[in-house]
C-alpha positions, 0 to 999 in steps of 0.5 A: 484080751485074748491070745493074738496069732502069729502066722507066716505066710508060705507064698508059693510059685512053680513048687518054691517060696518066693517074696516080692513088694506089692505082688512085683518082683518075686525072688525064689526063697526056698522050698516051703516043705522045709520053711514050714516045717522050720517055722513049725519047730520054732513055734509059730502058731499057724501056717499060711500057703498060696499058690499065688499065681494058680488063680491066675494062670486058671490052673489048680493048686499045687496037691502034692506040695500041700501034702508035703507041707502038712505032713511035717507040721502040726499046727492049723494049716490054710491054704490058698489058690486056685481053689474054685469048687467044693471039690477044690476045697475037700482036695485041699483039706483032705491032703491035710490044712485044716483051712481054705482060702478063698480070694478071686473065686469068692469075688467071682462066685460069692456063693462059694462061701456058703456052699464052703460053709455049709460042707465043712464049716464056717471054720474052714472058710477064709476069705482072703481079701486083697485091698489098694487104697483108692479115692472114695467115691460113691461105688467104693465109699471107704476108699479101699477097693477089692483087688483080685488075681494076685493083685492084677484085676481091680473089681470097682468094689468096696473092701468093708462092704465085701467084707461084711458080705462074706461074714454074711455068706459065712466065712469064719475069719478074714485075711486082709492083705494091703497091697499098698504095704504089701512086702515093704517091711514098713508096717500094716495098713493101720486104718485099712486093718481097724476099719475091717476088723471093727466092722466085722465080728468075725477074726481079722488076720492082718497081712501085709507090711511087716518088718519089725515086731513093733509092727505087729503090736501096733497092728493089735493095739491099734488096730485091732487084729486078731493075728498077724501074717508075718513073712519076709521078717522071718524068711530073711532070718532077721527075726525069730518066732521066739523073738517075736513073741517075747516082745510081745509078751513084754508089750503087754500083749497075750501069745501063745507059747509052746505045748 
C-alpha cells in the first residue's frame, strides 16, 4: 500500500479561515497565513486553500493571501476559487501553490481541464467536486448529484460520470467533497468515496466529514482514498498532525513522516 496523505483544508472568506456545516453557517476561525504555516511545522503532508465564496461572488481569488500562504509553507500546495482561465491558473501558480483546483468553472467549461493540463500538466489539475446524495434517477444513476457554487446550484449531474469525464479531460487527481458530511465530524461519505475512487485511475482525496482519526482509516481502508482532507479536527485543537499519523501507523496504515 502506498503512503496515504493528509491534507488540511484552509477555507477562506473576506481574507480569513472560516468553517461552517454543509457549507451553512460559516464562523471566522483565524488567519490562514498563520494556520497554515502551524500546520506545515506540525508536518502535515499538503495544504488546501479555497476561496469559497469567489465563484460565487464572480470575483477572482484572493492573490496576496495565496502568496502569504506560500511564502511560510513548504509543502504542495493547491488552491482554489474562482479561478476560470489559464491566466487565473498561471496567477495562482506563480505566487507559489504547486496545484489548482478547478470546481464550478470546470462544470461550466469542462475544456478548462484540458487546456490546464495541457499548459502545465496534469499534475497541476485538480477537479474539485462537490456531490449530495439524491434519488437515483435515469439522469443521475448513481444517486449522487454534482452540486456547484459553494454548494448553492445543483447542475442534474452525475458524480461518477463527471468524474471519469474530468479523468478524461485530464485532471491528475480528484477532491471529492460530501456536502451531506460536509463539516458534521461524523465521518466521510464511505460509499459516495469508494464508488469515485474505484471507478477512476486517478487519486481520490476524501474530503468532507472528519472528526476523529478513525475516520480517516475507515475512509483508507474502506473506501479507498488515496488522502484525506481534514479540517475542523485540527482547527478546534482536538487532534494534532502528529496525533493522526500515529494512529494511523498503529492502524496499519502507511503515512508519511517528516523530513
Amino acid at each position: 500500500m502506498l503512503s496515504k496523505r493528509i491534507i488540511v483544508c484552509l477555507d477562506v472568506k473576506g481574507g480569513r479561515t472560516t468553517k461552517g456545516i454543509r457549507f451553512l453557517d460559516n464562523i471566522d476561525i483565524g488567519d490562514p497565513v498563520e494556520m497554515a504555516k502551524d500546520y506545515y511545522e506540525q508536518g502535515v503532508d499538503e495544504l488546501v486553500f479555497y476561496d469559497i465564496t469567489a465563484s460565487s461572488d464572480r470575483r477572482d481569488i484572493m492573490i496576496d493571501v495565496v502568496r502569504g500562504v506560500a511564502a511560510n509553507i513548504f509543502i504542495p500546495f493547491s488552491v482554489g476559487g474562482g479561478i476560470r482561465t489559464l491566466d487565473d491558473m498561471y496567477r495562482v501558480l506563480d505566487a507559489g501553490a504547486e496545484k489548482i483546483s478547478v470546481n464550478s468553472a470546470a462544470v461550466l467549461n469542462p475544456p478548462i481541464i484540458t487546456e490546464g493540463a495541457r499548459h502545465f500538466g496534469s499534475q497541476c489539475i485538480v477537479l474539485g467536486m462537490d456531490a449530495k446524495k439524491v434519488t437515483p434517477t435515469q439522469e443521475i444513476p448513481c444517486g449522487y448529484e454534482v452540486v456547484i457554487n459553494g454548494g448553492r446550484t445543483p447542475m442534474g449531474i452525475d458524480a461518477l460520470d463527471w468524474a471519469r469525464k474530468a479523468q478524461d479531460l485530464g485532471a491528475g487527481e480528484i477532491c471529492l467533497n460530501s456536502i451531506d458530511a460536509d463539516g458534521t465530524t461524523e465521518g466521510y461519505e464511505l460509499d459516495l468515496t469508494g464508488l469515485i475512487s474505484r471507478n477512476v485511475t486517478i487519486p481520490v482525496i476524501a474530503s468532507g466529514g472528519a472528526g476523529r482519526p478513525e475516520h480517516l482509516r475507515d475512509v483508507f481502508v474502506k473506501a479507498d482514498a488515496d488522502a484525506a482532507l481534514i479540517a475542523s479536527m485540527v482547527h478546534y485543537r482536538e487532534y494534532t498532525i502528529g496525533g493522526i499519523k500515529d494512529f494511523l501507523r498503529a492502524s496499519g496504515i502507511p503515512v508519511r513522516t517528516m523530513a
